[in-house]
Each structure stands twice: as structure tokens, then as C-alpha cells.
N, C-alpha and C positions, 0 to 999 in steps of 0.2 A: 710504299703503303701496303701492298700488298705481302710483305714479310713479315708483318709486324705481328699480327696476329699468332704465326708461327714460331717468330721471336719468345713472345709473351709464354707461350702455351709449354715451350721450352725451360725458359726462365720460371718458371713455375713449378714444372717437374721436379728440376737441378732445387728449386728452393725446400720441396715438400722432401726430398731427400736427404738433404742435409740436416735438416729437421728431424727427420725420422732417426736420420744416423745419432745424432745428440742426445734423443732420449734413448734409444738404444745403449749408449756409451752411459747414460745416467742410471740406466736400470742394473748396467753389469756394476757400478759401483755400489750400487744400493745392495745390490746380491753379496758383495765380498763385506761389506760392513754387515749385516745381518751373519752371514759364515761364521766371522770370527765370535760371535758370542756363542756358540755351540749349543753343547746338548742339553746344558742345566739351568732352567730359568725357570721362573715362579708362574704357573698357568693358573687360569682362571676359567672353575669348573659351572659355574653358575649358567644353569638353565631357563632361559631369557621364551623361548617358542615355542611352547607345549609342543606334542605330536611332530616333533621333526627327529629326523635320527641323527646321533652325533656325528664328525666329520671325522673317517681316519686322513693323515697328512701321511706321504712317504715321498723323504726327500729325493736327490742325485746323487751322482758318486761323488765321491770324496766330500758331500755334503754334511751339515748339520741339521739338530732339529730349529735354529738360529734362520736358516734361509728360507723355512716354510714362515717364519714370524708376520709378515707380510697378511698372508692368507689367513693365518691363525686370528690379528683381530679383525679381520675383515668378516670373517663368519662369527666370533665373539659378538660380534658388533650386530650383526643382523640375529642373534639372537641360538647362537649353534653352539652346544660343546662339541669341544675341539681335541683329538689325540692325536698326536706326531709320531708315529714310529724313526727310531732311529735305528740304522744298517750295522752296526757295529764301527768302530774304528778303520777312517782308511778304506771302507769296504773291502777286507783282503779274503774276505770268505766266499764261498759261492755262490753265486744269484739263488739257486737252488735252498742252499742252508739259510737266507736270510730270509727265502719265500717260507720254509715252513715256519722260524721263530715268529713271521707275520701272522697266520696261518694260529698260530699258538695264542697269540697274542691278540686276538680276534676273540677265539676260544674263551680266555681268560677272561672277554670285557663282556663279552657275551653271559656267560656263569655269573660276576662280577657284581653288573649292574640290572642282570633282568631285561638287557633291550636286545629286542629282533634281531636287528640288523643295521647293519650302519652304512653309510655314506665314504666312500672313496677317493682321494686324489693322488695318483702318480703321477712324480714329477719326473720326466727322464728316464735314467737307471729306475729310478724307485716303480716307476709301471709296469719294467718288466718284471718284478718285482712281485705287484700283485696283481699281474697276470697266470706267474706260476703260480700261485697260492690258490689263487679262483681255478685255473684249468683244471691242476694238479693235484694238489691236495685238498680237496673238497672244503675249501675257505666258503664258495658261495651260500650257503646257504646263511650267513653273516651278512652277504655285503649285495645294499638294495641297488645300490649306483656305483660306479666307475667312471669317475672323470679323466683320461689320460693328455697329460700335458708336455708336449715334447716327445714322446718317448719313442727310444729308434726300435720300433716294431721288426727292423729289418735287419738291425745292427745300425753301428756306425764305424766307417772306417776312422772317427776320433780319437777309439779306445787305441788306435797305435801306439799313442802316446803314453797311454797307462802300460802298454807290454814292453814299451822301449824303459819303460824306466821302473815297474815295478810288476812285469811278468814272472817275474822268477819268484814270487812271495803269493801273488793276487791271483788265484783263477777267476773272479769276475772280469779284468780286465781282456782274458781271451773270449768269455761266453757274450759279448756285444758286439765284438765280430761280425759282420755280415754274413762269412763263412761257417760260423761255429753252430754247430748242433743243436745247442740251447735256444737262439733263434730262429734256425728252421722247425725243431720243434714246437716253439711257443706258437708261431705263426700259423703250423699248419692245423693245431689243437681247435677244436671250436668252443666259441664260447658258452658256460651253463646253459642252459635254458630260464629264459626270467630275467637275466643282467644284462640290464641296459647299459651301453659305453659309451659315451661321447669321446671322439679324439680331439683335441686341439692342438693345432702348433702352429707356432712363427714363422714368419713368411721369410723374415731373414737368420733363421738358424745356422749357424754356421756347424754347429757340435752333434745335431742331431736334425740333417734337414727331413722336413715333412716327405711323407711318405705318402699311399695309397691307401684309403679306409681298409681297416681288418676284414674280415668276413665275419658277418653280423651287425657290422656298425651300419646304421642307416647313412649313406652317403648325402643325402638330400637337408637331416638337419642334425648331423649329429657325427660331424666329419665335418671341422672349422679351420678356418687358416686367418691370421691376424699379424697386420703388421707387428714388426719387434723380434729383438732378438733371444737368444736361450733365456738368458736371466728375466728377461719380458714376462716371461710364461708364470712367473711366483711371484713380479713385482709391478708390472701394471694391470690397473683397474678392471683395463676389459676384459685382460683371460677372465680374469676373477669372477666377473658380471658374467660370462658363458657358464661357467661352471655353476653359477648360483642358480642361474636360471634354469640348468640341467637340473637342480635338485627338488628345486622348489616345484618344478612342473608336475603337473597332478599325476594319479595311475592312471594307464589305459582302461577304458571300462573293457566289460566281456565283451562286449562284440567286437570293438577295436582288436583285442586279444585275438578271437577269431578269425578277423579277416587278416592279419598281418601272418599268423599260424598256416593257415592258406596259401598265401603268398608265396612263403616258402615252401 
């Protein structure tokens, strides 16, 4: 009698795992079926929520604008225009070149359409992405929020697999590297002053395991970890629901600004 309880608590785990494991495995299928429709599909520019600023989307490597599709009507939906940067082909250019066409292409929406600043999400590759753009080439003053989803702030020893088979063509597949430059630069850069970053990532990432909050990232709310795996992060609800709620939450008034200013 006395096992039983321990039994149960067991058979409980092993059941909530498996479970986990299957939507996991359903999310990476939902990621490759979204993939294959790629970069050219019909959006939908209609402005649903006054006074919000539009969403930029920026996929992963060897990603399309098709894998963000998920996220794109989930903010349609709640009332957001929605832009997807796409990395070029293959991503064979480097993290560097694709941060400033971002970077350009901020610029462009910015002249464009007459708004502020926009709204953020990097997915994976795509964060570091527009990390360099925000650190580096003076992107920030564009972009009000950063959501980062997945993104191997450290590297990932993953990108092996891109140098073992397409390092002789790609230098992005060297600069994700844990060891490569471009990452200990990113990392050691600090963020604008003003840009707020939420991190999030999957508890079971295998491609790009969670790392340690940035410096600047509030660790307390804004540095999340959630069940699900890489594909998780663009195709279930809840990254989603973190991220909306990152955007949606109000500005700090002055004093908050203040005291957080202090802090540091």
C-alpha cells in the first residue's frame, strides 16, 4: 500500500512525458508543413487595433517566411499588422549582411508608412539576427520591443551540421558557433538603452538549448522557459500568449523608469 502512491506519482510523470513528447513531434510537423509554403503568399495588411505598432517576424535558418505563418494570423487575429523578414535563400550570407538588409528594411517601413517603431520577434538564427541590427547598426531606434524565441545567444554546437555540409558556401553556418566571434561579440555588446527583451525558450530544445538571460534581460519576468520543443517556439499557443503579453503590457511610467535607471 505503501508504494502505491509512489507508483501513481511515477506513472504520472512517464504519462505527462509522453504527452509532451507527441505534441512536440506534432508541432515539428506543423513547422515542416508551414516551411514548405515559403516566402510568397498573400498577407493581410488590415489594421484591426489602433495605437499598436506593427509586428516585424524574423524566421530561422534554412527557414521561410511560411514557418512564421502560425504567429502571423495569431497577431492578424488579435488585431496587429504583421511584416516577416525573410534571410535570403538557404541563408548563405552572413548573419552580419542579413542584420543590416534588416536594419534597411526597418528604415524603409519606418519612411514608408510614417510609424515609430515596431514590434519584434526573432526566431532562433533570426534573433541573432536582430540583435546585430539593434546593437550594431543603429536599428533601435525602430524597434519598441524584442521578443527572442529560441535564440542561441551563445551559439549552438547544432550549426555543426550546417559547416559539415554547407560550410564551404555559408559563413552564417560558422558565426553560430559557440566559439565564433560574431557570438562572443553579440553577447558581450549591450543592449540600446530603452529596448525592452523578453527571452523565451523551450525546455526541450534540442537545436538551440536555453541558455542564461542576456544582460539587460529582467531575469525575474522576462527570461521564460516553456515546455516544447524548437518548432514549439512558432507553433504553440503559449510562446505566442508570452509574447503578446510582452507587447501588449503598458510603458513604464517616469518613475518606474527611474527607479530601474538606479538600479543599474
Amino acid at each position: 500500500m505503501g508504494c502505491y502512491p509512489l507508483f501513481h506519482v511515477r506513472g504520472s510523470e512517464k504519462a505527462g512525458r509522453f504527452h509532451q513528447a507527441v505534441r512536440t513531434l506534432n508541432h515539428g510537423i506543423a513547422y515542416a508543413r508551414h516551411l514548405v509554403k515559403g516566402n510568397y503568399f498573400a498577407g493581410d495588411l488590415s489594421w484591426i487595433q489602433s495605437g499598436t505598432p506593427p509586428v516585424i517576424l524574423c524566421h530561422g535558418f534554412m527557414g521561410t517566411r511560411g514557418t512564421m505563418l502560425p504567429l502571423t494570423k495569431r497577431f492578424q487575429a488579435d488585431g496587429r499588422v504583421v511584416f516577416s523578414y525573410h534571410h535570403g535563400k538557404f541563408q548563405l550570407q552572413s548573419l552580419r549582411a542579413s542584420a543590416a538588409e534588416l536594419s534597411d528594411q526597418l528604415r524603409h517601413l519606418h519612411e514608408t508608412l510614417g510609424v515609430e517603431r515596431f514590434d519584434m520577434v526573432g526566431f532562433s538564427m533570426g534573433g541573432l539576427v536582430a540583435l546585430h541590427a539593434l546593437k550594431f547598426l543603429h536599428a533601435s531606434p525602430y524597434v519598441r520591443r524584442l521578443a527572442l524565441l529560441g535564440t542561441p545567444v551563445e551559439g549552438t554546437w547544432a550549426s555543426l551540421a550546417g559547416v559539415a555540409t554547407m560550410g564551404a558556401v555559408s559563413s552564417s553556418v560558422w558565426q553560430i558557433l559557440p566559439t565564433s566571434r560574431f557570438v562572443r561579440e553579440l553577447k558581450r555588446a549591450p543592449l540600446p538603452a530603452g529596448l525592452r527583451v523578453r527571452q523565451i525558450h523551450a525546455s526541450n530544445d534540442a537545436l538551440c538549448p536555453k541558455t542564461g538571460p542576456l544582460r539587460g534581460v529582467d531575469p525575474e519576468h522576462d527570461y521564460i522557459v516553456l515546455p516544447g520543443g524548437h518548432s514549439s517556439l512558432v507553433v504553440a499557443r503559449g510562446f505566442y500568449e508570452k509574447v503578446r503579453e510582452f507587447f501588449d503590457a503598458p510603458e513604464p511610467t517616469m518613475g518606474a523608469r527611474a527607479d530601474a535607471l538606479a538600479a543599474e
